[in-house]
N, C-alpha and C positions, 0 to 999 in steps of 0.2 A: 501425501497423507493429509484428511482432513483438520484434522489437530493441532498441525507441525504449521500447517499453514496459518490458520487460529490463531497459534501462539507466538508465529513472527510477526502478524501484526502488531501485537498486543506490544511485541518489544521495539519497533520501529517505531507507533505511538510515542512510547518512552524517549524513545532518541528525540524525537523530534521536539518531545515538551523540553531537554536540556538543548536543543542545538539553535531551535527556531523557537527563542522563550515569548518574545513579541506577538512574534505570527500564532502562536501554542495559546498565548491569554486572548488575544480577539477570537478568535475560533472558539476557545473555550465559553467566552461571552459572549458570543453572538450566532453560534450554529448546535455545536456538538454534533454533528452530522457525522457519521461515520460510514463508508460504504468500503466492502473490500471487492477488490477487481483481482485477476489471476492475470500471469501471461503464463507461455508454454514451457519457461524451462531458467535456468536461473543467466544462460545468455542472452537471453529475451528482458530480464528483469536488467541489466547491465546495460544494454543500448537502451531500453525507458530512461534508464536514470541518467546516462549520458546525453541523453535529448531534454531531458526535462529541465538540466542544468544548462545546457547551451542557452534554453529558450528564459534563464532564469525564474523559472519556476521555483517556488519555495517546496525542498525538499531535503528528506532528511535520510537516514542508511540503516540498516540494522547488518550486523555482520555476526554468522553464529558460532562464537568460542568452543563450541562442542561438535564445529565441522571445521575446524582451522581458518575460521573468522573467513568464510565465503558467506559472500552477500546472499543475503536471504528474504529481504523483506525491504522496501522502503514505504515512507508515508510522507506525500503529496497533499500539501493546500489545496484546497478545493477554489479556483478561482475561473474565470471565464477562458486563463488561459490552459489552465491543467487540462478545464472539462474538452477542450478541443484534441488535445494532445492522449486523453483517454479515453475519451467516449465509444471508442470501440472495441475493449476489453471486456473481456465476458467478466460477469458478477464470479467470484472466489466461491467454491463449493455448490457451483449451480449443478454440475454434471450430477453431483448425487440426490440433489432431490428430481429429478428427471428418472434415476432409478427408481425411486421410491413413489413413483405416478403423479409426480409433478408438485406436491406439498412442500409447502414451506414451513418449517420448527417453527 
């Protein structure tokens, strides 16, 4: 669901301003950049973050209390190493403006 997705960003954001407060002020100061990516299924979202953490990448978890605190979302510093490690994830809610003749909101 478009939404659902929306709004685990929005909460893994949050994680990550309490968990990565360092990494959360420089980004806040110096990017604000924000891009959401999808994978296919929330065992796909489990081996990213398992990979992302191996490679120490700065990352942070959202887990949703209203699904029995199953991982839902994480958010990823934008660095030269994440962007290797993602850059092949399609953009979050691309499929539907493809329905909708390719427009983006």
């Amino acid at each position: 669901m478009p939404g659902s997705q929306a709004v685990q960003s929005i909460h893994s954001l949050h994680e990550f301003e309490k968990q990565q407060k360092q990494s959360y002020e420089d980004w806040y100061q110096n990017s604000k950049t924000i891009v959401l990516l999808s994978v296919e299924s929330i065992d796909e979202l489990k081996k990213l973050h398992q990979k992302l953490e191996t490679k120490n990448i700065c990352v942070s978890t959202f887990c949703e209390p209203d699904l029995d605190y199953e991982l839902t979302s994480i958010c990823v510093l934008y660095c030269d190493k994440s962007r290797k490690q993602l850059r092949n994830l399609p953009l979050a809610l691309s499929e539907f403006s493809k329905k909708e003749g390719g427009q983006n909101a």
